[in-house]
Every structure is written in C-alpha cells, then in structure tokens.
N, C-alpha and C positions, 0 to 999 in steps of 0.2 A: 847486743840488742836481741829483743828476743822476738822474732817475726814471723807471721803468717802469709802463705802463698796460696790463694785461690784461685788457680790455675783451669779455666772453665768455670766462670762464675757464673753464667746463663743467669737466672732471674734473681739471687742474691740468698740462695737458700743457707749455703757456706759463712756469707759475711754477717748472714743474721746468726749462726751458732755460735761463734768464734766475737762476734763485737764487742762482747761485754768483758770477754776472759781477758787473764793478763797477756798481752799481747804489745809492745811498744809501736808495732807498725803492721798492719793488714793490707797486702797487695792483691788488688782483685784485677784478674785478667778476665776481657769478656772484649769478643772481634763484632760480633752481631751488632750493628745500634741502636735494634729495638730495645734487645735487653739490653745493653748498654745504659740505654735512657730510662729504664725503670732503675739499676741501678743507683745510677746520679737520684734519682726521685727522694730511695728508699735511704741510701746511706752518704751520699755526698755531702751530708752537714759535719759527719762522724771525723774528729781530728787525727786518728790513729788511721784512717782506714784510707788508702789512694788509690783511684780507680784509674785502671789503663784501659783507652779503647783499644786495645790491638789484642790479638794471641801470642801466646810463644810457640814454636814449632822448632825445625831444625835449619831454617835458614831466614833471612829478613827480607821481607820484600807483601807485594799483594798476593793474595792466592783468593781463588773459589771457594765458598762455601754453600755446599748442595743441601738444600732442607727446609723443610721446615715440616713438624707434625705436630699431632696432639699436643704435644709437649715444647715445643719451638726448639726443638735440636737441629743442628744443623752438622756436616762436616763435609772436612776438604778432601773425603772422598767419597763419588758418588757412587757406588755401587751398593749403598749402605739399603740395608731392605727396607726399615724403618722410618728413611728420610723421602720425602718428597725430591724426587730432583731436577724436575721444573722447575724452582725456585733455587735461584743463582745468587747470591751477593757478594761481591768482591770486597776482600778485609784486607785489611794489615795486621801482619805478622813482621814478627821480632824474634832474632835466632836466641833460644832461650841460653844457652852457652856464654852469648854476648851478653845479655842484659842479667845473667847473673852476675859473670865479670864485672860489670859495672857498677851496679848497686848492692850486692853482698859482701861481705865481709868473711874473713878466716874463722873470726871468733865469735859470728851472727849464731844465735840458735833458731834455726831456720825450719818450722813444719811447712808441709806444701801437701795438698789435694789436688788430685791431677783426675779430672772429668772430662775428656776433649774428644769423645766421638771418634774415635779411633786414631787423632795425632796425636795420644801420651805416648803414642813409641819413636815417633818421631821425637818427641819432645826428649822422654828418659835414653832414645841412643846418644843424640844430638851430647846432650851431659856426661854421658859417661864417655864418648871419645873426649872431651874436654878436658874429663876430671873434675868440673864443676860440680859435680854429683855430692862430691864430698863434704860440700859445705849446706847440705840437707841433713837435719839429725833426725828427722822420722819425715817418709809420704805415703798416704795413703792411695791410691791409683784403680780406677774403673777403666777397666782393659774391654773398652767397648770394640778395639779389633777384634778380638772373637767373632763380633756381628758381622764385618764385612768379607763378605763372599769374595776369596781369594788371596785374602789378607789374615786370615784366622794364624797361621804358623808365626807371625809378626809377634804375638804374645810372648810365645816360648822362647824364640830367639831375643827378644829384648830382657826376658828372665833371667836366662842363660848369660848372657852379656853382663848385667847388675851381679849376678852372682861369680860369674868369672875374676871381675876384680875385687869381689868380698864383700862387696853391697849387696847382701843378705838379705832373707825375710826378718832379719832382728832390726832393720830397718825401712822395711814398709811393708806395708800392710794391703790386702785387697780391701777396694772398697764396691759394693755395690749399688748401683743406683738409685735410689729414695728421693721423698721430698717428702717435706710436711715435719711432723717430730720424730717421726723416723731416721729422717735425714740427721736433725741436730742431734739425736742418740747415737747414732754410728759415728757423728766426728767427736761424740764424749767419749765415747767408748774408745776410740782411739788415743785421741790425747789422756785419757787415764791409762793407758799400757805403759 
C-alpha cells in the first residue's frame, strides 16, 4: 500500500495537499481537540484519510501540551518561546515505534511529515532505536527543537543518530513551516524528489 503519514496535522493543511494524490490510506495525527475537531469538520467524510485523536511521541501514555498562539501550536514542552504556556491540555500519546509496528507493513511505501513542536525527535529517536524507521521510504521533518531554549543540540543529535544507521538525507528532507499554498508546494516539491 502506498500510504501517507501526517504526523502533526494541526488544522489540516497537510491532508488538504496530499487528499487527492494517489495515496491508498492518509493517517492524520493531531492530540489537540480543537484542531482535532476542525479536522473531523474538514476531511472526515474522505475514505482514504483516518483521523487519530492522539500524537505519536516516544512513549504511550497522557502528556502536557503547553500552548497556544497566533497560530494554535502547542508542545509538550514548555519552554518553547513561541507558545503560550499558561494554556495546558492534557493528550494522548501513542509510542510511535508501537503504532507503526502495528499498522505498517514491510512492503508499505510509506511518506510521513513530521510537524510536532519540538516532539519529532522524540518521535524520529523513538524509530530509530526500534528500526521502525525503516519502513519510511521518504519524511519530510520541521525540526522546531531548534526553537526550544535548551533543547536546540536535540536536532543534531537526532541527525546524527538517522545518519549513523544510513537513514540519510536521501531519505528525508527539511521541511519548513508554511501554510496556505506555500505549505501545499513544499509537500509537492517533496513528493516530486
């Protein structure tokens, strides 16, 4: 199967790029349940596309989510400059490791965008001690640790790591953070490499 992973889908900018392309199954992850429920709004009629309320991170369970701004981002860590962090909501999370194990396949061709406010390193260490990593054939990743104060070396070291076991930049890409048709040209521009 050939499948899409919207890992941080916040308001649905991702599932609006990717709805229409050949895609046999679109997984939108989104922990918030304001966006959550615009989600459901915008594409829950869509038969390819399954909406998960939870996050993936690197273990399963609730966690904090600190935020909210112009833009209604949030993350489960608050030192983030960007986020509000008087604004608290408690999600569920899902160890990404485990829920790939279980719904992915060997022979899946599997894209994933990974947008989470600084847990894609939790997210991409969590896969590469698994090995799950490997059943990605391209991701695209906005390395918003950089943003958080004290957490910036978190980037390099999760680089490091994907590249130690040969998960290369021939297999994912930076992505930066957009919305609008900007947004849907960067995930073209991807998926055409």
């Amino acid at each position: 199967m050939r499948i899409f992973l919207d890992i941080g889908a916040h308001n649905g900018h991702t599932v609006e790029a990717v709805a229409d392309m050949d895609f046999d199954q679109i997984f939108s992850f989104e922990p918030m349940p304001e966006q959550f429920a615009e989600l459901e709004r915008r594409f829950g009629y869509l038969p390819n596309v399954t909406l998960l309320p939870f996050g993936l991170s690197n273990e399963t369970g609730k966690r904090s989510l600190y935020g909210s701004n112009n833009n209604l981002e949030a993350s489960v860590y608050p030192t983030g400059a960007t986020v509000d962090e008087s604004f608290v909501t408690r999600c569920d999370f899902v160890s990404a490791s485990e829920w790939f194990a279980a719904n992915l396949a060997d022979e899946d061709t599997v894209y994933a965008k990974i947008n989470c406010e600084g847990s894609e390193v939790d997210i991409l260490n969590d896969l590469v001690e698994s090995g799950e990593i490997w059943k990605i054939h391209s991701v695209t990743v906005c390395f918003d640790v950089q943003n958080i104060p004290g957490q910036e070396h978190r980037e390099w070291e999760t680089r490091q790591a994907m590249d130690d076991i040969g998960f290369n930049v021939g297999r994912w890409h930076l992505f930066g953070a957009a919305v609008g048709d900007t947004h849907r040209d960067r995930i073209l521009d991807w998926l055409a490499s």
